[in-house]
C-alpha positions as CSV (number, residue, x, y, z in Angstrom):
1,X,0.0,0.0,0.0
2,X,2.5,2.6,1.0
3,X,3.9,2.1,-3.1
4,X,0.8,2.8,-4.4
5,X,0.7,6.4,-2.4
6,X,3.7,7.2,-3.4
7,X,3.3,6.5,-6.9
8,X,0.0,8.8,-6.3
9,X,2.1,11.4,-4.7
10,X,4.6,11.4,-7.3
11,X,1.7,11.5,-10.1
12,X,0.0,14.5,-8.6
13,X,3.4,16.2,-8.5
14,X,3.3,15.3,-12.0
15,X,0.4,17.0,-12.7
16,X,1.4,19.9,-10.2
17,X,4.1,20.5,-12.5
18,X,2.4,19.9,-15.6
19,X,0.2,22.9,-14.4
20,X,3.0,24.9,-15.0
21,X,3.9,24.2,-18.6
22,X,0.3,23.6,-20.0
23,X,-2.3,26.2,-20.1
24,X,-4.9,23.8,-20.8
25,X,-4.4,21.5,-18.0
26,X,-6.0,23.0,-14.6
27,X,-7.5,22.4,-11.3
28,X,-10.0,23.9,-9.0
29,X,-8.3,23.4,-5.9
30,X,-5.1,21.3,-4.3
31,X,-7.2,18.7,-3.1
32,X,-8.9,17.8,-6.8
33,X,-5.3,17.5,-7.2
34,X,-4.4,15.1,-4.3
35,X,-7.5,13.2,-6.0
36,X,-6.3,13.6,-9.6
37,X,-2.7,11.7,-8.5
38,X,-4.4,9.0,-6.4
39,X,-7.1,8.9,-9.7
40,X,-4.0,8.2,-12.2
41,X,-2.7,5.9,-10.0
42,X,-5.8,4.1,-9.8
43,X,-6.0,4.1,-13.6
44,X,-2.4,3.3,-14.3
45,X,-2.3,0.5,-11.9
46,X,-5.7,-1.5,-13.2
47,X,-7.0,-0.3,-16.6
48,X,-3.8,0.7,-18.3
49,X,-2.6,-3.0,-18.5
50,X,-5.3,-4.4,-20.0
51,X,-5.3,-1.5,-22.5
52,X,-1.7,-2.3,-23.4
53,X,-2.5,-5.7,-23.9
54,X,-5.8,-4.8,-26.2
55,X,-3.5,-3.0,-28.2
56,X,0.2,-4.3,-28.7
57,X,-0.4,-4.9,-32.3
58,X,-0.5,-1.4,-32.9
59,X,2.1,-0.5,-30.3
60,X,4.3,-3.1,-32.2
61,X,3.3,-1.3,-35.5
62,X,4.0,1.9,-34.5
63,X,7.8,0.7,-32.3
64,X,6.3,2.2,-29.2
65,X,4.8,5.6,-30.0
66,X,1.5,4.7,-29.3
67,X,2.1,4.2,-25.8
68,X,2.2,8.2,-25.4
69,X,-1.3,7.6,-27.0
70,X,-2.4,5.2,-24.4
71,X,-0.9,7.7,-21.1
72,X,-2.6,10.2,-22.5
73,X,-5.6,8.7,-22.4
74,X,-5.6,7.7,-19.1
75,X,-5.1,11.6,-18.2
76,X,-7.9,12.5,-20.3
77,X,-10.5,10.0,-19.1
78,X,-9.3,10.9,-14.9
79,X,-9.9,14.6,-15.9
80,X,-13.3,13.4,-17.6
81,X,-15.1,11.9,-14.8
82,X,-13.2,14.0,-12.0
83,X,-14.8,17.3,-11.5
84,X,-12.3,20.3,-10.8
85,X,-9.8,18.8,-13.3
86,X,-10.1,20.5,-16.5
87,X,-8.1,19.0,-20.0
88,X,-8.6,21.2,-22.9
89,X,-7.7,18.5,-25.9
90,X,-6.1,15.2,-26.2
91,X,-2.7,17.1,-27.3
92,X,-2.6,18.2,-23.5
93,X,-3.2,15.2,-22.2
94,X,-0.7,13.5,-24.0
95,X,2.4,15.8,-22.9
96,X,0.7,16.2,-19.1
97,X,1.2,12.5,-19.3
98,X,4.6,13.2,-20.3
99,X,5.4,15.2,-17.6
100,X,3.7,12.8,-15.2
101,X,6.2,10.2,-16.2
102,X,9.3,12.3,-16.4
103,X,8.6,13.7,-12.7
104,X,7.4,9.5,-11.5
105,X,10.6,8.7,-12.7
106,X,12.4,10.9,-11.1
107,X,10.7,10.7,-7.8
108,X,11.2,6.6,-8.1
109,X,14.6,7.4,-8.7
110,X,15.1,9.1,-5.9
111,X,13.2,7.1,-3.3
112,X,14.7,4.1,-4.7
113,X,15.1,1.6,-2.0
């Protein structure tokens, strides 16, 4: 359990930071963040595997690239059903998701145990 918050923590910082660079990506108050990370954490850690398995063809096809496709998706459907988190396009989804991955890694990185 204590993995699974802090792979929320380090999403929402994700996102926190994602804020920053992306004007389309924004949210009503810190705690619909808090939600947002737990959310993509959520989503990440059940749907996104079966998603990846539905579609390796076309992540084989296209060596990978698709994969962006498929984070950003998950960004986009959290800020669908979660109310306070606003995604203008699929475009911002994609590089918040991005972001998210660049700043999980890094936080992994540096928790490493």
């Amino acid at each position: 359990m204590p993995g699974f918050l802090l792979r929320g923590l380090f999403a929402a910082a994700g996102l926190w930071v994602a804020t920053f660079f992306l004007r389309g990506l924004s949210f009503d108050t810190p705690a619909t963040l808090a939600i947002a990370g737990l959310t993509l954490g959520l989503v990440n850690a059940f749907l996104r595997p079966v998603l990846v398995i539905l579609t390796l063809p076309v992540t084989i096809l296209t060596l990978g690239l698709f994969l962006l496709v498929l984070n950003g998706a998950m960004v986009a459907l959290v800020g669908h059903f979660l109310h306070g988190m606003h995604v203008q396009g699929f475009t911002t989804a994609v590089l918040a998701a991005l972001i998210v991955s660049v700043v999980s890694f890094v936080g992994q990185e540096l928790f490493r145990r």
